[in-house]
C-alpha positions in Angstrom: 172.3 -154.4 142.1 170.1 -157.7 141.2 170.8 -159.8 138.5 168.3 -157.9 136.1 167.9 -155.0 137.4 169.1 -152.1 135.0 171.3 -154.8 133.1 171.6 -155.3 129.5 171.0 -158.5 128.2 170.6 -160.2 124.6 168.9 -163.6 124.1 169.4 -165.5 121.0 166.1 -167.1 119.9 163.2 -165.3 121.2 160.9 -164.9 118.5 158.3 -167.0 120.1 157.5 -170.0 122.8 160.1 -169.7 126.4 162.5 -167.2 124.5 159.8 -164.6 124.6 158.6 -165.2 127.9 161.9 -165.2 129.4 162.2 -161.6 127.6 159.1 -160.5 128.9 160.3 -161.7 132.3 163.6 -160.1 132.2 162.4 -157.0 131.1 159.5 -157.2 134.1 163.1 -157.3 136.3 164.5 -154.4 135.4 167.0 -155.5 132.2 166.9 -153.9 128.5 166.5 -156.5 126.7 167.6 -157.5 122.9 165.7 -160.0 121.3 167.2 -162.0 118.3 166.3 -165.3 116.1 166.5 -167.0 112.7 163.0 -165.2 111.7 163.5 -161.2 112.1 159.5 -161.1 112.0 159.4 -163.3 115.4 162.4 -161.0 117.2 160.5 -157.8 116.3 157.4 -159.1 117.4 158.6 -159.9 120.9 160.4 -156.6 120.6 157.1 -154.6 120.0 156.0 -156.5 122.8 158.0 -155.6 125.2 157.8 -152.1 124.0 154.0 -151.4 124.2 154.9 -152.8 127.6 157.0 -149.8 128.4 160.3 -151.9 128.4 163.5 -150.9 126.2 163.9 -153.7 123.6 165.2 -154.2 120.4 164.8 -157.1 117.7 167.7 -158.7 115.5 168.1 -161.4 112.9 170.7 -163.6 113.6 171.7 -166.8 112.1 173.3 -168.9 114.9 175.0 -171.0 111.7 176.9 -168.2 110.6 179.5 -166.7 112.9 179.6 -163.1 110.8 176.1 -163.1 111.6 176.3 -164.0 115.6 178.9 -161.1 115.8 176.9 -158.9 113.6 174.1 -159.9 116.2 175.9 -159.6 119.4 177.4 -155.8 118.1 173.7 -154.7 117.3 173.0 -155.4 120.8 176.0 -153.6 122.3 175.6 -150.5 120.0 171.8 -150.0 121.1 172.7 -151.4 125.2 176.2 -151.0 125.7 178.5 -154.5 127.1 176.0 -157.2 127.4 175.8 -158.2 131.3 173.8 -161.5 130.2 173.3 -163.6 127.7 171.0 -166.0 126.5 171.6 -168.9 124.1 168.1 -170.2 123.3 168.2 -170.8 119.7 167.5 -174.9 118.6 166.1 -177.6 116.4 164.2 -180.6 117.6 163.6 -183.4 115.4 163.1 -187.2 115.9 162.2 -191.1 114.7 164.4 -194.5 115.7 167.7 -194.1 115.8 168.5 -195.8 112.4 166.6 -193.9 110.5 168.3 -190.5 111.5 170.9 -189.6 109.2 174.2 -188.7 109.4 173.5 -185.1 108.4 170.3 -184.7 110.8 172.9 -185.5 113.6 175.5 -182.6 112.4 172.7 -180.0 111.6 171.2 -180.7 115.0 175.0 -180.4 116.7 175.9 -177.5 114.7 172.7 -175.4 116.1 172.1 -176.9 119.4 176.0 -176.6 120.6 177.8 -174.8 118.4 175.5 -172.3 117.9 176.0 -171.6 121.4 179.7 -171.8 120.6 180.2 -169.2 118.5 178.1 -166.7 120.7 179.8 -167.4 123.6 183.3 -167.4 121.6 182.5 -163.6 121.2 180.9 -162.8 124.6 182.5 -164.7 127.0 185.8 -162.9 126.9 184.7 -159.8 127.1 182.9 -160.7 130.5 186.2 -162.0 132.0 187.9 -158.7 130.8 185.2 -157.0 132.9 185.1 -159.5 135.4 180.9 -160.0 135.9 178.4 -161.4 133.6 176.0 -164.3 132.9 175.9 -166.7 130.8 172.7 -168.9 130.2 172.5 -172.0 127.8 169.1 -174.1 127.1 169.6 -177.6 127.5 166.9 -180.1 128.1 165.5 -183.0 130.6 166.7 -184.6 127.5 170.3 -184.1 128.1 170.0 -185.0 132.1 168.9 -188.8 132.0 167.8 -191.7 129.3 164.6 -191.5 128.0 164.5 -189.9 124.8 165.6 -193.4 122.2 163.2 -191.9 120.1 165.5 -188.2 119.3 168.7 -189.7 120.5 170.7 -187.1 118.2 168.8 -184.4 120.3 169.2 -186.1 123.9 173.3 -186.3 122.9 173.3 -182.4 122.0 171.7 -181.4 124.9 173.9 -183.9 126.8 176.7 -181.9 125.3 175.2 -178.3 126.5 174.8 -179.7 130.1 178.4 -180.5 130.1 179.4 -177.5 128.4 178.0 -175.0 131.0 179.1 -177.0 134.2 182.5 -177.0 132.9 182.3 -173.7 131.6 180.9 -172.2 134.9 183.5 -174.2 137.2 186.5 -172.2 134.9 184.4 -168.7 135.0 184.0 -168.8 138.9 187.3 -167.2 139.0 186.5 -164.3 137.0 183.0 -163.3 138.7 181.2 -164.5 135.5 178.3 -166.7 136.3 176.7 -169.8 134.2 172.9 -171.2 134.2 171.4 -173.9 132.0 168.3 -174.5 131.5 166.7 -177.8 131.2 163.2 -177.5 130.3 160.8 -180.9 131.2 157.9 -180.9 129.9 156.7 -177.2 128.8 153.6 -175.8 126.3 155.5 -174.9 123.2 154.4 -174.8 119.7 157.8 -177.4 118.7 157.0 -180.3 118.5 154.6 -179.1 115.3 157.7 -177.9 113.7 159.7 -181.2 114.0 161.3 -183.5 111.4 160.3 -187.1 111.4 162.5 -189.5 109.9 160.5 -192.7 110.9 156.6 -193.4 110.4 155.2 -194.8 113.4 157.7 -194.6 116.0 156.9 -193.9 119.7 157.5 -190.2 120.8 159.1 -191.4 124.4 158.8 -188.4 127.1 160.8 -187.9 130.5 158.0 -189.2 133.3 154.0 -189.3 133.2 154.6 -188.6 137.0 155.2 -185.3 135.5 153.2 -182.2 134.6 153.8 -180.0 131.6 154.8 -176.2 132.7 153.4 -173.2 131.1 155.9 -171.1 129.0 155.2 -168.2 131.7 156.3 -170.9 134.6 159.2 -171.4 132.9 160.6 -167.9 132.6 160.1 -167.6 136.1 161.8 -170.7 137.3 164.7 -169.6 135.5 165.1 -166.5 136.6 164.3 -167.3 140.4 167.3 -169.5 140.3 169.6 -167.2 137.9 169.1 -164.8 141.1 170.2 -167.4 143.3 173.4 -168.2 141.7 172.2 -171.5 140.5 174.2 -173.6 137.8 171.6 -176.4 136.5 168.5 -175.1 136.5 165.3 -177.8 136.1 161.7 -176.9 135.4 160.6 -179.4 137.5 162.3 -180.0 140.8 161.5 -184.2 140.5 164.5 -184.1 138.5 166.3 -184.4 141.4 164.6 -187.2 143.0 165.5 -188.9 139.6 169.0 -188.3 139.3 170.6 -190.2 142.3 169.1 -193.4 140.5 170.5 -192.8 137.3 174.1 -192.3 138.7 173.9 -195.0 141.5 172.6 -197.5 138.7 172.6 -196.6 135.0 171.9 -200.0 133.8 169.1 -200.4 136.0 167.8 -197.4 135.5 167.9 -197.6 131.7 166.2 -201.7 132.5 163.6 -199.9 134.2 162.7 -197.4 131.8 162.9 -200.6 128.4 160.5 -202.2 131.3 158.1 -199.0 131.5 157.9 -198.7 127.4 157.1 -202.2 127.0 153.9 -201.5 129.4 153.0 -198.9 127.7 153.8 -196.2 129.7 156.1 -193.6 127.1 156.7 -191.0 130.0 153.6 -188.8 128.5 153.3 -185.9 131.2 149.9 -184.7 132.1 148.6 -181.2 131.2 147.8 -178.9 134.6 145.0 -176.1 134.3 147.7 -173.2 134.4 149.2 -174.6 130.9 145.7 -174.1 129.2 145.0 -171.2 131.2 148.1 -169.7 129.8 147.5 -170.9 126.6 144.2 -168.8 126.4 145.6 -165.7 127.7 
């Protein structure tokens, strides 16, 4: 049987942008797929979605700041599915401005839904997967979380830091139970976000992971990460460059981190350029 194919799978935060795509993509592989987020309206709209698509879906609130509320969630999905063969933590905030500005109590909301948001979901799932001895995990991490660039959301760069090591670590112990782990570290996708974001400083420089880049359509995205869920693969990048970046970062950090202070002083802020499948997707 394939990874999708005739699975049931939830994904927590998929009431718009790469969560729904990734639905509609899982669904388009064979799983029945629960769709759940902090806005109800958004989860039932991808649900219908899927629906009038001829897939089996269902949509859920689900507050990932509230355990009651994650296993409320995560039941929901089992009574209308049965065990959950993969799950998704997607849900997240994003804000930014120069690191003195940011607030104690920015950095332990964005930690308390970027990691531990994933915490309590897994703290429900994950055993149940070892009982059974298969199942998949997925966390969303970010570029952000791979190598220094982002001095202008540092809070967000160390949470995602956090969910990178969390699911390596997580997948080397769950190897011995047949239960697999992805994350997925987006680059630089289309995604309505950013307009949702915080800003604790006026002025400041939104810095970006390479202009050598080029931002992926949401649809791209979903893909990407389910090609390599399919191929067993732990860390899962949007953009393969990532990996030409890497080896410099861990042969060199302090050069690496000169390099990029020398980059933002000539202007270049790692903006990525926009490629004609983005704004063909956007208009679809």
């Amino acid at each position: 049987m394939t990874t999708f194919e005739g699975k049931a799978a939830l994904i927590i935060g998929a009431g718009q942008n790469i969560g729904r795509q990734i639905a509609k993509e899982w669904a388009r592989r064979g799983a029945r797929v629960a769709v759940a987020d902090i806005s109800e309206d958004g989860a039932r709209e991808t649900a219908e979605m899927l629906r009038g698509l001829g897939f089996e879906s269902c949509g859920l609130q689900c507050n990932v700041l509230d355990e009651d509320s994650v296993r409320k969630t995560i039941e929901a999905a089992e009574k209308q599915f049965g065990p959950l063969d993969i799950h998704m933590n997607n849900a997240g905030i994003l804000s930014g401005g120069d690191p003195q500005d940011i607030p104690v109590s920015e950095w332990q909301r964005m930690f308390d839904v970027n990691v531990f948001g994933m915490v309590r979901a897994n703290n429900i799932i994950v055993p149940k997967m070892m009982e059974r001895g298969s199942g998949h995990i997925v966390n969303t991490a970010s570029f952000a979380g791979l190598y220094p660039f982002a001095s202008s959301r540092i809070h967000y760069a160390a949470s995602k830091a956090a969910v990178v090591s969390m699911s390596q670590n997580l997948a080397l112990h769950l190897m011995q139970f047949g239960v697999n782990v992805s994350c997925l570290c987006p680059g630089p996708v289309m995604t309505s976000s950013p307009d949702a974001m915080k800003h604790f400083s006026e002025n400041y420089t939104m810095r970006a992971p390479g202009s050598h880049l080029w931002v992926k359509s949401q649809q791209e995205t979903a893909k990407i990460l389910s090609d390599a869920m399919e191929q067993g693969r732990i860390i899962i990048p949007t953009h393969e460059e990532v990996w030409k970046t890497l080896p410099g970062v861990a042969a060199d950090p302090d050069a690496f981190i000169a390099k990029k202070h020398a980059e933002f002083l000539g202007g270049d802020n790692g903006k990525p350029s926009i490629t004609q499948t983005v704004i063909d997707s956007i208009n679809e």
